[in-house]
C-alpha positions, -999 to 999 in steps of 0.1 A, spaced: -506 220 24 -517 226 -13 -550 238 -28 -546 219 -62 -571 234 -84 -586 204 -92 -606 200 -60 -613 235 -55 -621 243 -88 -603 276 -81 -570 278 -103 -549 316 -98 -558 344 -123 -544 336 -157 -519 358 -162 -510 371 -201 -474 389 -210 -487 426 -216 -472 435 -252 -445 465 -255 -459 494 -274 -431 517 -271 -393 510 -267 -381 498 -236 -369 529 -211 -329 533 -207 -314 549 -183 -279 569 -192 -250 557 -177 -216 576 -163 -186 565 -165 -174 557 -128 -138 544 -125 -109 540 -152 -72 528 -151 -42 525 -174 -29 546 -202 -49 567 -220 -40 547 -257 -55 516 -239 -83 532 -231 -89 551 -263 -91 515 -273 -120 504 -248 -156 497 -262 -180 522 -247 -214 519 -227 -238 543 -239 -273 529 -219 -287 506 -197 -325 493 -199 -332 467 -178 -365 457 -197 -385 464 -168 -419 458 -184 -408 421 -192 -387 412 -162 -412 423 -135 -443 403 -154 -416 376 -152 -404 376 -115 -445 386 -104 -436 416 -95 -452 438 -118 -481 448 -92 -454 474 -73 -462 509 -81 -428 515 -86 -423 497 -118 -447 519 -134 -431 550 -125 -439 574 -156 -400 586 -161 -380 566 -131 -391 534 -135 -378 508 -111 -367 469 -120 -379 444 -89 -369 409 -97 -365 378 -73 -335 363 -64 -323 323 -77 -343 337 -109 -327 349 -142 -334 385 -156 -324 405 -187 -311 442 -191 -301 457 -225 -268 474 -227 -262 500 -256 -228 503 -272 -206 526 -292 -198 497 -312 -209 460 -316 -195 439 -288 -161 415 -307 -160 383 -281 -126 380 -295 -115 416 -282 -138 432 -259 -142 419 -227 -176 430 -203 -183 418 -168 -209 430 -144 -204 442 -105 -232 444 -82 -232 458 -49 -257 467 -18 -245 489 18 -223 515 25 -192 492 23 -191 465 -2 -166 439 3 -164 407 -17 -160 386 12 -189 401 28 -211 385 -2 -218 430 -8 -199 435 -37 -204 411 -65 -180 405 -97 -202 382 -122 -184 377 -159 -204 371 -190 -195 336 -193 -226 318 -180 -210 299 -156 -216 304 -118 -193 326 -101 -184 311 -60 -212 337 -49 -236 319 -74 -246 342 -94 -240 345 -126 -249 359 -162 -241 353 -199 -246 373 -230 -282 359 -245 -279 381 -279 -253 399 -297 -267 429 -321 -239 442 -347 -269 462 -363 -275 479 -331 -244 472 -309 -267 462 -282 -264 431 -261 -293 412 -240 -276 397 -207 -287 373 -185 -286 373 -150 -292 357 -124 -288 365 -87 -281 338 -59 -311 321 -43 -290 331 -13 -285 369 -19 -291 396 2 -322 410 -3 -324 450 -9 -316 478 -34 -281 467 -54 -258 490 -74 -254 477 -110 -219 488 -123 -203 472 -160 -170 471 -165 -150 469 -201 -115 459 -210 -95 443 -236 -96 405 -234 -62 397 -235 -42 431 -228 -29 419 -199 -13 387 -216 -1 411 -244 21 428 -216 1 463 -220 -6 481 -191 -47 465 -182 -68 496 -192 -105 494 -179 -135 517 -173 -163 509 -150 -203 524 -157 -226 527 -134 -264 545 -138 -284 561 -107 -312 533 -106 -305 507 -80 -321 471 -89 -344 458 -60 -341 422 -53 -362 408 -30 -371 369 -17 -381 346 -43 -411 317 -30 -412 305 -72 -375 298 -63 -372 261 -49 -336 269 -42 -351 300 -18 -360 293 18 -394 306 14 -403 288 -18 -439 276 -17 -453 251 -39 -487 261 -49 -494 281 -72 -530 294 -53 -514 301 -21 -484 318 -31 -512 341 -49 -530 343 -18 -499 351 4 -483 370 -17 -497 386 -44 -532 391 -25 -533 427 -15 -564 422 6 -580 403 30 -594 399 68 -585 399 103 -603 381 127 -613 395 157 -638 390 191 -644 362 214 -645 321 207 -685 325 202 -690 350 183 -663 357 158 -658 388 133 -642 399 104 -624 429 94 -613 436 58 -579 451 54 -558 464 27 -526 450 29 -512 467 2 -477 456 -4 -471 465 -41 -483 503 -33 -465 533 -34 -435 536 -11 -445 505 10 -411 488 -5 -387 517 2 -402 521 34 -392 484 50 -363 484 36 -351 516 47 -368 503 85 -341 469 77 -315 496 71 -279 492 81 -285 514 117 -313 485 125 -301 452 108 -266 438 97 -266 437 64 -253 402 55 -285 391 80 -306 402 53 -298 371 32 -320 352 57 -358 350 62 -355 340 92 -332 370 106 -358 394 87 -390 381 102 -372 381 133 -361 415 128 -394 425 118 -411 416 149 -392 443 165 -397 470 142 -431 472 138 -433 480 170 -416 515 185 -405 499 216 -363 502 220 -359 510 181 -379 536 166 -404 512 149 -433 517 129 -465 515 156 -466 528 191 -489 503 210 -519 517 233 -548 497 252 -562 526 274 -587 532 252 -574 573 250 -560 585 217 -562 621 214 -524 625 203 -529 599 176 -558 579 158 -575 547 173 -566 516 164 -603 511 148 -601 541 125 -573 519 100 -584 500 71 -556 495 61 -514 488 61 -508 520 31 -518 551 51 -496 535 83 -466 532 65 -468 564 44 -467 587 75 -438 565 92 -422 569 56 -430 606 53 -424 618 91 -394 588 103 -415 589 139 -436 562 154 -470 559 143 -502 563 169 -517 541 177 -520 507 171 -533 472 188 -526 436 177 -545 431 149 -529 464 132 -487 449 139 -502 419 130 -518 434 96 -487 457 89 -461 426 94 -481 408 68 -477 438 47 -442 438 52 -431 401 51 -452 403 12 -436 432 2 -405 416 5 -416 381 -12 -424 360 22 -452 344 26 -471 355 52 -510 356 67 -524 372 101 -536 344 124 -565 353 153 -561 330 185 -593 334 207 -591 334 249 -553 336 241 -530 335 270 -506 357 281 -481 342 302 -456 361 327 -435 340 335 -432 310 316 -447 286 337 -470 281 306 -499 282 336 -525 311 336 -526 319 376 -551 337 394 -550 348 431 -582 352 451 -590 355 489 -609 330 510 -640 353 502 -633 347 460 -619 384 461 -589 383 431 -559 396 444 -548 420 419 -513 426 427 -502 386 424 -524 389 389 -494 397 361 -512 367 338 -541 372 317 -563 359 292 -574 378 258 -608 379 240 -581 374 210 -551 381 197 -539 384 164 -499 373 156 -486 360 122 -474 329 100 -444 332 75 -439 308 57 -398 294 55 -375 266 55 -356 264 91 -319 253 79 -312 266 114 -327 237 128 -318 199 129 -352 179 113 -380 185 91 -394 218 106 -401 238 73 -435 256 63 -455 278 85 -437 293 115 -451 318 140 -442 349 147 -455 380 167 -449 420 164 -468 428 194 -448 440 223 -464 420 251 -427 402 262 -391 406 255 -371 378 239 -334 382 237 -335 413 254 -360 430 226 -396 432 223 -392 406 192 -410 369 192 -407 341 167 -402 327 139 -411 294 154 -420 264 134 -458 255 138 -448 220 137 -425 221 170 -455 243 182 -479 209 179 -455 187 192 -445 207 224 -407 209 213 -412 250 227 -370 250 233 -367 250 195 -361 286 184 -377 313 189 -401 320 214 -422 285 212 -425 284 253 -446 319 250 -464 310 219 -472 273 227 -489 291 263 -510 317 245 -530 287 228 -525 260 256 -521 270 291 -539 263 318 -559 283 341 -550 280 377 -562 295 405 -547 295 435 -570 303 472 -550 321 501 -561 300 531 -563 312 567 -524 306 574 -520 332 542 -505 302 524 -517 291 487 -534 259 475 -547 251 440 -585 259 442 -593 248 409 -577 235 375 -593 246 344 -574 228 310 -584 231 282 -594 265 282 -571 284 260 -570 289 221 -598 283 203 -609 287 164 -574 300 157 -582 314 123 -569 334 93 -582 346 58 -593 314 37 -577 317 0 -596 318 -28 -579 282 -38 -596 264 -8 -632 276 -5 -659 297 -21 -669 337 -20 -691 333 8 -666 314 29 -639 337 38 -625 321 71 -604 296 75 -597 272 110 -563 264 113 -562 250 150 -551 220 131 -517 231 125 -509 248 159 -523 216 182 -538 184 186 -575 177 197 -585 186 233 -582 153 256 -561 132 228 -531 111 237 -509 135 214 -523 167 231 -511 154 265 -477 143 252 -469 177 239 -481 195 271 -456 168 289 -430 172 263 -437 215 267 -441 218 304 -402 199 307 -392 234 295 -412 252 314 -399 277 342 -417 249 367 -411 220 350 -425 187 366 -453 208 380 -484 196 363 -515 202 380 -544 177 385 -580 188 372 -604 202 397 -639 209 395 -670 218 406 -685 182 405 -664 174 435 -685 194 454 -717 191 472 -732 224 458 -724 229 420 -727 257 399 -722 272 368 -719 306 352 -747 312 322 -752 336 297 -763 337 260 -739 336 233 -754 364 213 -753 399 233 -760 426 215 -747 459 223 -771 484 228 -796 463 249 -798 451 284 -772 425 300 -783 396 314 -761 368 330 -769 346 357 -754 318 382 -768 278 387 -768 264 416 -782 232 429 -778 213 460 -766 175 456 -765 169 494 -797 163 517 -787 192 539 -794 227 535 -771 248 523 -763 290 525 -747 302 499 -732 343 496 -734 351 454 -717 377 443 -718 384 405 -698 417 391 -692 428 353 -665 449 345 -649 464 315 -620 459 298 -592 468 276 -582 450 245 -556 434 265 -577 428 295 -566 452 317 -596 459 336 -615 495 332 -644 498 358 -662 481 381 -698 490 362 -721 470 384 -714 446 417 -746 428 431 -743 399 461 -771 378 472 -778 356 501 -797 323 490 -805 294 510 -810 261 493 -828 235 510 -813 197 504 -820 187 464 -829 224 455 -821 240 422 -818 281 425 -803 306 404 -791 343 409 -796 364 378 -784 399 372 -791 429 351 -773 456 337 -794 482 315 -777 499 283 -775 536 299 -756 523 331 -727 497 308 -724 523 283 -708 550 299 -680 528 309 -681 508 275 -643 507 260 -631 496 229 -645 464 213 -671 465 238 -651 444 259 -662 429 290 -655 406 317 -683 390 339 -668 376 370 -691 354 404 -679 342 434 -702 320 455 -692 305 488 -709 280 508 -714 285 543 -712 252 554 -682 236 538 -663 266 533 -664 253 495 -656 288 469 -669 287 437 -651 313 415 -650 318 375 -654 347 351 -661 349 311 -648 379 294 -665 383 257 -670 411 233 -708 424 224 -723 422 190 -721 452 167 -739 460 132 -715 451 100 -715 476 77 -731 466 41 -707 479 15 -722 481 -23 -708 488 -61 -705 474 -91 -692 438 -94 -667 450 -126 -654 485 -140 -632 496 -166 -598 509 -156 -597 546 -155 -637 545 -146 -651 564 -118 -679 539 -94 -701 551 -66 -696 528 -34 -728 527 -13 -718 523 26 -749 519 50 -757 504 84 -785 506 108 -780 520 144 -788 492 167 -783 520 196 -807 539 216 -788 570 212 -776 595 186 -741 588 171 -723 616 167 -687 629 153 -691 604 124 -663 593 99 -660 569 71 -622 556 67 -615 536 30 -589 524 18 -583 498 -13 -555 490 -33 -553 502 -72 -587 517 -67 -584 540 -34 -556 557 -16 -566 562 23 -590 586 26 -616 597 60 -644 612 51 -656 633 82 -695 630 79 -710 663 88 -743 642 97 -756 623 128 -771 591 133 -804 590 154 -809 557 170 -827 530 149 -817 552 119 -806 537 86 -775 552 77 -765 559 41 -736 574 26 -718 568 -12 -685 582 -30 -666 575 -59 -638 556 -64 -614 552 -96 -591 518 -103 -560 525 -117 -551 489 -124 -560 456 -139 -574 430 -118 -592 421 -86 -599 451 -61 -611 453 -28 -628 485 -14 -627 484 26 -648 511 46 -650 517 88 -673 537 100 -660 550 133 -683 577 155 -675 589 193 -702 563 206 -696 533 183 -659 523 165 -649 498 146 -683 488 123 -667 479 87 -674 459 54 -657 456 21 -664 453 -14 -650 435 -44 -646 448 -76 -633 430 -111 -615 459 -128 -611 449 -167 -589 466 -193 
């Protein structure tokens, strides 16, 4: 699982403590609660400030990327659990060990309890308290009657915003037989504490340095998209650290959606997750939408990003429209690494979606090849885009730690709730799907089989034809820097999800996942065309370019020595995302006789100007031919849905910058249509260096055109950024590039 540097040659971004040039910011605190007499208090050191040496803590804890540490007047302190920070407390006197006695109290929710692990009592004695935390006093300053305390927070704690509360008394007042006099402090700034993955104590600790800087601290990178031959990239800012990204999941994991003590676990959050970044049943983030209309909303092609998603949930509380898999996928990353899990979007292509658990793909056709639309519930996608997080699963008896899948796109429920995963990717290879969650619909999407099923004369059904090992394909994600070079940016991890096609361990985890199954036992034997006296096959090219005519055709050859009539009938439809099918664009059936030995082939096109009109997102299509031989009755049926080829778009500036310094990005593209593109926009987004922003181009773009178009941008931070740009227009979505930019001090 690791990227050492030492075969790579890639080794993280050296990382140098930034030096304190002014004092550290302190925050006043009030005085909360007291008790006893008033002489006994009289007698009671006094807290005058609190700094919690944000500046040095959040460079410490890798946290120093969120925006809100670098808040100009409210600065906030984000720190990891299982790790030790300081804070800086400000007397009215230097602390006396021998008199004064301090302690700490720490609490998170509405209703902190100590037996509820919400309210936590830490003394300053460095040993750990039964909730494991604990803190000491590091320095003692009778100059400046400051103290520097450590602490450090369970690698078990709830993650979220915590209270930080200190509370004096006299050591021994109690012994003396005076009445116990205390006051308790407490300042407006709530600590963030979030999942630690430098933590090996944590369950999502991760022990590589290059990956943990890919999976977490990367704030951009690509999701994979289109069909098993011809597979695309589209950059996207994740941006985890920026702006109100943090506040927003955690007030989405608030105490109205999540338990709070269920916040101590990664795997409850993921699992939580799933379910809130979609609307469905909770007032999530994204509403979902496949029809291809968004007129309420924006198009799931016009993001470029996770920021300008989450800033009008955060700004508005209401569902966001629209969005598609790729863009829950994309925002869950963003939220799993906002909150210190590991996590990358994964792309399985011709992904399955299966109904009923049967972990089959069934199709119903007539005697005549004619699908039967009403038994069809299953289908297969183009692709589909889920997630990994990456976790230990103490849950679960044996070694299934590391990456575990998980899914925000509503597609089925799970436990009542459109929620799916985590499931370990390891049970996932080894077809243990009963292991939780959700590994009997995950373990279909990337190995079913197609069946299809032929309603005979009697209107009873028989297995026409068996098609394994036709589901889930390149299953990729965004390569880190630590395993490959700038020019490779995928990364194949079918590896991890299954074994090879046709291998003895394949077969024994499709055994050992169909026993679970809602048929179990029912394993069907492979059919084919082969078996047959007339064979065919379904051809076309694996590059189609959209914006030129569609060709496909069907084989045939006659292996008998009689002749043979066979009804062709070849259709191409279009389709949704989630292939649902649109229209019927064009239908053409041919009668062809085929003497004994004879090779013959029916070929049909489909002109730009008559596919266009009907064209829907992605340029998804499906191709489907049915041939039947007179004869022998025999049906030949299959279909091939793919995605047409679009232009990238060629994004251009300067390889470094200077903080604070304004840079031209150059976007351009040329217009492989035969028509005008019209109602033209730009969308960009890029963390440090570019808050969301469409431009609406008052411009159209004649076909064969180059297009061209710059504007400025201005990094605001230190380090590698990422510029991504879609150009969207009413007759051609989704065309996008990126560009990276070193930004120096």
């Amino acid at each position: 699982m690791g990227c050492g540097s030492s075969s790579s040659g890639y080794s993280p971004p050296a990382r140098t403590r930034p030096k304190r040039t002014k004092p550290p910011v302190t925050f006043e605190v009030n005085q909360e609660k007291q008790g006893g007499s008033e002489a006994e208090k009289a007698s009671l050191i006094q807290v005058k400030s609190v700094s919690f040496l944000i500046l040095e803590n959040c460079f410490d804890h890798h946290t120093d990327e969120y925006d809100i540490t670098e808040h100009a007047t409210s600065p906030k302190l984000v720190v990891r659990r299982g790790q030790s920070f300081r804070m800086q407390v400000e007397l009215d006197r230097s602390y006396n060990p021998a008199k004064d006695k301090i302690s700490l109290e720490f609490d998170i929710g509405s209703r902190p309890s100590q037996t509820k692990q919400t309210l936590i009592k830490v003394d300053l004695d460095g040993n750990k308290e039964k909730n494991n935390w604990n803190a000491s006093i590091i320095e003692n300053s009778e100059k400046t009657a400051k103290l520097i305390i450590s602490v450090t927070p369970s690698a078990t704690c709830i993650i979220g915003r915590w209270g930080v509360h200190i509370r004096v008394s006299n050591l021994n007042s109690r012994e003396k037989g005076a009445e116990y006099a205390y006051k308790i402090y407490t300042q407006e700034h709530k600590i963030y504490i979030l999942f630690n993955p430098w933590c090996k104590e944590d369950t999502v600790f991760l022990d590589d340095e290059g990956l943990k800087n890919e999976y977490i601290i990367n704030e951009s990178g690509k999701v994979y998209y289109g069909s098993k031959r011809r597979i695309s990239g589209r950059p996207w800012n994740f941006g985890q650290f920026d702006g109100i990204v943090l506040d927003c999941v955690l007030d989405l994991l608030g105490e109205n959606n999540m338990e709070i003590q269920a916040r101590a676990s990664s795997i409850f959050v993921v699992r939580k997750l799933t379910a809130l970044v979609n609307n469905i049943g909770d007032g999530g983030i994204l509403v979902g939408n496949w029809s291809g209309k968004y007129g309420d909303g924006k198009s799931p092609t016009v993001w470029s990003g996770s920021v300008a998603i989450l800033e009008q949930y955060y700004q508005t509380k209401q569902p966001v429209k629209y969005g598609q898999c790729w863009v829950f996928s994309a925002v869950l990353t963003t939220c799993c690494r906002t909150l210190g899990i590991p996590a990358r979007s994964v792309t399985n292509f011709a992904s399955a979606h299966d109904t009923d658990g049967s972990i089959t793909i069934d199709k119903h056709v007539d005697q005549d090849g004619n699908a039967l639309k009403f038994l069809n519930d299953d289908s297969v996608w183009n692709f589909h885009v889920w997630n990994d997080v990456w976790m230990t699963r103490p849950d679960i008896k044996g070694d299934y730690g590391g990456w575990q899948a998980c899914d925000a796109t509503p597609q089925e429920k799970s436990d009542g709730v459109f929620c799916c995963g985590p499931c370990p990717l390891k049970a996932l290879k080894a077809g243990d799907v009963s292991l939780p969650y959700d590994g009997q619909f995950i373990f279909a999407e990337m190995n079913a089989d197609r069946v299809e099923w032929i309603r005979n004369e009697d209107g009873e059904f028989e297995v026409n034809k068996v098609t394994p090992n036709s589901i889930g394909f390149a299953i990729s994600t965004h390569l880190p820097k630590c395993k490959g070079s700038a020019s490779q940016q995928r990364e194949d991890v079918t590896s991890e999800y299954k074994h090879s096609e046709g291998s003895s361990e394949e077969k024994a985890a499709l055994n050992n996942a169909n026993r679970a199954s809602t048929l179990p036992g029912k394993i069907y034997g492979h059919t084919d065309n082969h078996s047959q006296d007339v064979q065919f096959e379904l051809k076309q090219q694996d590059d189609i370019p959209y914006g030129q005519a569609y060709n496909v055709e069907v084989g045939m050859e006659n292996k008998s020595g009689d002749t043979r009539n066979v009804l062709v009938t070849i259709m191409l439809t279009s389709l949704t995302p989630d292939s649902h099918e649109g229209s019927t664009i064009k239908k053409q059936t041919e009668s062809i006789v085929l003497q004994g030995g004879d090779k013959n082939r029916c070929k049909m096109t489909v002109p730009f100007d008559v596919y266009q009109k009907d064209t829907l997102q992605f340029c998804n299509f499906k191709v489907e031919c049915s041939c039947k031989v007179k004869e022998t009755n025999h049906l030949f049926v299959d279909e091939d849905s793919f995605i047409m080829d679009k232009p990238d778009l060629d994004v251009k500036g300067p390889k470094s910058c200077g903080v604070g310094e304004s840079v031209t990005i150059e976007v351009s593209f040329t217009n492989s249509l035969p028509i005008t593109l019209t109602n033209c926009t730009l969308d960009i987004e890029g963390g440090k260096i570019q808050k969301p922003r469409t431009i609406t181009l008052t411009e159209s773009v004649g076909a064969s055109e180059l297009f061209k178009k710059s504007f400025d941008v201005t990094p605001t931070k230190v380090g590698t950024r990422t510029v991504n740009v879609v150009f969207n227009s009413k007759d051609l979505e989704n065309i996008s590039g990126s560009v990276e930019i070193e930004v120096k001090a």
